[in-house]
C-alpha positions as CSV (number, residue, x, y, z in Angstrom):
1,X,29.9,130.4,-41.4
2,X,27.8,133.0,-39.7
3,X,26.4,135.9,-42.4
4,X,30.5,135.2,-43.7
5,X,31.9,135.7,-40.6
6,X,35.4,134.2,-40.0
7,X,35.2,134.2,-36.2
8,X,31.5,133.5,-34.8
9,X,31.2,134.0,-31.1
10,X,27.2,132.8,-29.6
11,X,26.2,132.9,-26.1
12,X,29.6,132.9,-24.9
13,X,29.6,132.5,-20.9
14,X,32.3,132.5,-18.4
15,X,31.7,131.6,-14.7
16,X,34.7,131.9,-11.6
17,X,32.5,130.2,-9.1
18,X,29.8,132.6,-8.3
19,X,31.2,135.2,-10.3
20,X,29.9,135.3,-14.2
21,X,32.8,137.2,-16.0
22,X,31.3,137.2,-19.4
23,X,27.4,136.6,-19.7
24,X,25.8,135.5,-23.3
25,X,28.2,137.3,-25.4
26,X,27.0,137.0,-29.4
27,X,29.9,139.4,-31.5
28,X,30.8,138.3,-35.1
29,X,34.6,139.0,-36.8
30,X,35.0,139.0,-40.7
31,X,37.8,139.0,-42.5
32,X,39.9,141.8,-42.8
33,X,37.8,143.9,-40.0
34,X,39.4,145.6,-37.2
35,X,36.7,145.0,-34.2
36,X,37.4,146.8,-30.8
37,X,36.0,145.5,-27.4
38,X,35.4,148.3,-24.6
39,X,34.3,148.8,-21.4
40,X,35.7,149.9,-17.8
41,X,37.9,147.7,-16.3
42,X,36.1,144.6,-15.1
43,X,34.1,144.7,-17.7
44,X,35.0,141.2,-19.0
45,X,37.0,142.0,-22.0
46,X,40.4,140.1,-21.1
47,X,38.2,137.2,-20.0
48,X,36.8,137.4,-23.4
49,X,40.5,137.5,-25.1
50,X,41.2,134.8,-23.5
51,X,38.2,132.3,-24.0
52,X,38.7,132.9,-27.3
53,X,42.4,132.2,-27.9
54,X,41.8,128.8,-25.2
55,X,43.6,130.1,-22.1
56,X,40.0,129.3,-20.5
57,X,37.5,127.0,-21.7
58,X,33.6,128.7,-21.9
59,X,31.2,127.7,-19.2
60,X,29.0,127.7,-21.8
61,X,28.2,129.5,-25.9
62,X,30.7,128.7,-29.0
63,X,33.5,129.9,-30.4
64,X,34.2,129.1,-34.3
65,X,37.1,130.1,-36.5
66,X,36.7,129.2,-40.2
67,X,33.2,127.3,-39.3
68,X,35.8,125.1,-37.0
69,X,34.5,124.8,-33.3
70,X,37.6,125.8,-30.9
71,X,36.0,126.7,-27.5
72,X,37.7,124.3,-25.7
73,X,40.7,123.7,-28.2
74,X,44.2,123.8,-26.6
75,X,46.0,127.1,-27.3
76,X,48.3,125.8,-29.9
77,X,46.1,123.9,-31.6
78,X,43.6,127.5,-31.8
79,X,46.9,129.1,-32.9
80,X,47.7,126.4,-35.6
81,X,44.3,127.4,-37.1
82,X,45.4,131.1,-37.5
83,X,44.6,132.8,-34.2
84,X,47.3,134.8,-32.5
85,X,47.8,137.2,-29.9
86,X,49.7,139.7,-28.6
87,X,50.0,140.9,-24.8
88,X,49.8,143.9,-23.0
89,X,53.6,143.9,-21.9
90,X,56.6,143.8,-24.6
91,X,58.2,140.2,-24.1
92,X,61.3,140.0,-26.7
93,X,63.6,136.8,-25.9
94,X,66.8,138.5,-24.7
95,X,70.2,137.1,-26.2
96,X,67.9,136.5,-29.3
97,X,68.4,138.7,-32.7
98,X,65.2,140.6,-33.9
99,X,64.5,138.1,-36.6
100,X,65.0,135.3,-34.1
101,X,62.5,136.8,-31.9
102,X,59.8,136.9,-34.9
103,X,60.8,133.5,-35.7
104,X,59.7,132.2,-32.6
105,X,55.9,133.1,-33.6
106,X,56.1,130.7,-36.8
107,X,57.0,127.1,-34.9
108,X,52.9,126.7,-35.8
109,X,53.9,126.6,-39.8
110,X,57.1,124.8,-39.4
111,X,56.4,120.9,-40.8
112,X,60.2,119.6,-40.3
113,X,60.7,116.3,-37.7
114,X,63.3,116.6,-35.5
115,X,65.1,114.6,-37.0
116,X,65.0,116.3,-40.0
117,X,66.0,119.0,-38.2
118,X,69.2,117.3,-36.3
119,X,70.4,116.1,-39.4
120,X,70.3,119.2,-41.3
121,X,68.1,117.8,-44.1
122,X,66.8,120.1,-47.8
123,X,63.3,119.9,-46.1
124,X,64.7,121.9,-42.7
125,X,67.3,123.8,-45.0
126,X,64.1,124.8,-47.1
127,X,62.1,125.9,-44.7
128,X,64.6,127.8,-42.6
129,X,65.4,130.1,-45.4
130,X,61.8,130.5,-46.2
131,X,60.9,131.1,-42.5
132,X,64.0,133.8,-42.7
133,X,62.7,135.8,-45.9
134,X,59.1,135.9,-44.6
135,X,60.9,137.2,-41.2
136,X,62.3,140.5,-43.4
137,X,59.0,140.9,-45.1
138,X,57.6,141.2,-41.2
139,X,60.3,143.6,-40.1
140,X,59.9,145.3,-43.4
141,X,55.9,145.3,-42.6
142,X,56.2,147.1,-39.1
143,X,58.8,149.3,-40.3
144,X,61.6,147.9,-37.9
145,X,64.1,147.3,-41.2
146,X,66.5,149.9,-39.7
147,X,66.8,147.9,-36.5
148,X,67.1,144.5,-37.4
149,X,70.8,144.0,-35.8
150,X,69.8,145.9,-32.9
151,X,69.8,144.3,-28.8
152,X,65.8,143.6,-28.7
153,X,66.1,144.1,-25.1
154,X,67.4,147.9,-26.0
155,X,64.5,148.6,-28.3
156,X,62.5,151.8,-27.4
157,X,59.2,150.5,-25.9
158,X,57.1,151.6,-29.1
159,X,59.4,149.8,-31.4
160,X,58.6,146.7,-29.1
161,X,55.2,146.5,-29.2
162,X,55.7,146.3,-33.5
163,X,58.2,143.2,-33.0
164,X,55.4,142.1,-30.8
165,X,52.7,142.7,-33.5
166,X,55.2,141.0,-36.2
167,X,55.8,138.1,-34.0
168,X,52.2,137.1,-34.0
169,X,52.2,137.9,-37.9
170,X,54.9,135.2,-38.4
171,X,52.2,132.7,-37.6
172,X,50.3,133.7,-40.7
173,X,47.0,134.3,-38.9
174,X,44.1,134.8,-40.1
175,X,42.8,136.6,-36.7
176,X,45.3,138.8,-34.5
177,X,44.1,139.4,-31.2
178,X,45.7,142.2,-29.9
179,X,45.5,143.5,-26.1
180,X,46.0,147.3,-25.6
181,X,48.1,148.0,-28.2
182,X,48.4,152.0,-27.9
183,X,49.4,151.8,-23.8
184,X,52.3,153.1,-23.4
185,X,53.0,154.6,-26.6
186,X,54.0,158.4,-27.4
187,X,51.5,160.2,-30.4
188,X,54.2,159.1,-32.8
189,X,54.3,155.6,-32.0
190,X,50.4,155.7,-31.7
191,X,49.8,156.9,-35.2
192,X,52.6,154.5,-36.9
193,X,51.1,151.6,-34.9
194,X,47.5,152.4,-36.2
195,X,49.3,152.6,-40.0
196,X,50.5,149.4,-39.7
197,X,47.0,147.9,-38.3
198,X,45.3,149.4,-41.4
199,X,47.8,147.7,-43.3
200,X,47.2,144.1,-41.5
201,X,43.6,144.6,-41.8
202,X,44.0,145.5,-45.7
203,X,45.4,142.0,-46.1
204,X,42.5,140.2,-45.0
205,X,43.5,139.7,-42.0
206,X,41.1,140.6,-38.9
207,X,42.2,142.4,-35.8
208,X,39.9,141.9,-32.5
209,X,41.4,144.5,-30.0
210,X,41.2,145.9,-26.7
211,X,42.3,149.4,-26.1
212,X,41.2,152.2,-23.4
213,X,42.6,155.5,-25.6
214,X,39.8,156.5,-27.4
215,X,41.9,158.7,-29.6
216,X,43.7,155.9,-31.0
217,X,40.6,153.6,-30.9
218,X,38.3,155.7,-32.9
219,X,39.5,156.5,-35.9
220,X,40.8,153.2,-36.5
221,X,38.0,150.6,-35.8
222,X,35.1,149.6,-38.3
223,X,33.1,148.3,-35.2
224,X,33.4,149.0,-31.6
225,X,31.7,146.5,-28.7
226,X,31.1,147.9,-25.4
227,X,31.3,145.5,-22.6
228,X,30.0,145.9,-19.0
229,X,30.0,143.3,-16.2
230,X,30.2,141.2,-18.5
231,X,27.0,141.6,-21.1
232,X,26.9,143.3,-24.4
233,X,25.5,146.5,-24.3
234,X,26.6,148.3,-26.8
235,X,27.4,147.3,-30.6
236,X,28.3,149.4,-34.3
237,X,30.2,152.0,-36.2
238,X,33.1,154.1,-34.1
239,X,30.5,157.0,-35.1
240,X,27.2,154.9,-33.6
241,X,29.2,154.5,-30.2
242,X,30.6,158.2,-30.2
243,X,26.7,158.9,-30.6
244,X,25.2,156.7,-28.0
245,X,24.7,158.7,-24.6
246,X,24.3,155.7,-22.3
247,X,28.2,154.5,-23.5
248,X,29.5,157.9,-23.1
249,X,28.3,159.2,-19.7
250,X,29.1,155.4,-18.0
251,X,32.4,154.7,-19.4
252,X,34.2,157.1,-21.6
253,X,33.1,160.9,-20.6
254,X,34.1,163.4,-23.6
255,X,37.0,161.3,-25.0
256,X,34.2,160.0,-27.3
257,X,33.4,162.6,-29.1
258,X,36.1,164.7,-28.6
259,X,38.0,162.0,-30.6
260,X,34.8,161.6,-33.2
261,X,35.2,165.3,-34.0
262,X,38.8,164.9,-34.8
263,X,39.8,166.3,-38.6
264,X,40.4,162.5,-40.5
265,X,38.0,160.8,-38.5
266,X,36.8,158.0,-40.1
């Protein structure tokens, strides 16, 4: 690996016929980092989400995980080797109980057959109840405990982007990508979702994200990249970026370092 990088990204390119999405993209992810991508809309950061967890395949550049090459790699089999992700809209399975619903984001650990399965064998049986007690550490995690035997589809919006972050967990990744996080979410919500980041990232586990609210953002990266049309331009500390004029007067006006100068920034 890469300077002991667990995610190595080199001249990533994406092209849509004559449009070039994402153009020579180097960015590095080690292991329990929390590494934001930015930029104005268009910019090429969903693109970039998405080459890397295999929705598209690169037009050209690499992608490893773990010194593994996975550009190219079929979503499941990326996720298998602890990559997952999280959307931009709340998706709970409806009729499903909350630990159901995180369930569903461990099929990529479970090793029972079918058959194994249909006839209700110790290795199933095993598994299940292991699947179930890591479930309750999850819910415990992202402090939904209090809600577990509630209707997921009657969870208050906030609450359901942390059953989305746990879902992902249940995977036992060893990236997270999550997409705009904070949208959506009251100051409350924002600060108890950047808690339980912190506390993802202080398990070793590294957290790309994408996220417009500089408020949020800020305080809770260790690195920020800023994307535009596509190309790197911008790369280092939340404090470097806050600092960098060209960043600040093309895509983020005074939320930069209005949120830099925040009491706790760090």
């Amino acid at each position: 690996m890469i300077g002991g990088a667990l995610m190595a990204v080199s001249g990533l390119t994406k092209r849509f016929g004559g449009l070039t999405a994402v153009e020579g993209l180097e960015l590095e992810l080690l292991p329990g980092e929390i590494l934001a991508l930015i930029g104005p809309n268009g910019a090429g950061k969903t693109t970039t989400f998405n080459l890397i967890a295999g929705v598209f395949s690169p037009s050209a550049g690499s992608i490893t995980l773990g010194g593994v090459r996975i550009d190219g790699m079929p979503v499941h089999q990326i996720a298998a080797l602890g990559l997952m992700r999280t959307f931009q809209h709340n998706m709970p399975f409806a009729g499903m109980s909350l630990t159901d619903n995180i369930l569903v984001g461990r099929h990529t650990r479970l090793r029972a057959s079918l058959l194994d399965i249909l006839l209700g064998r110790r290795r199933f049986r095993e598994e299940e109840a292991a699947a179930r007690r890591r479930a309750a550490e999850l819910v415990a995690l992202v402090g939904l405990r209090e809600e577990v035997d509630r209707d997921v589809s009657a969870l208050p919006f906030g609450e359901g982007r942390l059953l989305e972050l746990a879902r992902a967990l249940a995977g036992e990744p060893r990236i997270v990508l999550l997409d705009e996080p904070a949208a959506g979410l009251t100051q409350p919500e924002m600060a108890r979702l950047a808690a339980t980041i912190r506390d993802i990232a202080a398990r070793g586990i590294a957290v790309l994200l994408i996220e417009h609210d500089m408020h949020f953002l800020l305080p809770l990266a260790h690195r920020v990249v800023v994307l535009n049309f596509g190309r790197k331009i911008a790369e280092g500390t939340p404090e470097q970026i806050a600092c960098n004029a060209e960043v600040i007067e093309a895509y983020l006006g005074g939320a930069v370092g209005s949120a830099a100068g925040r009491p706790g920034h760090a």
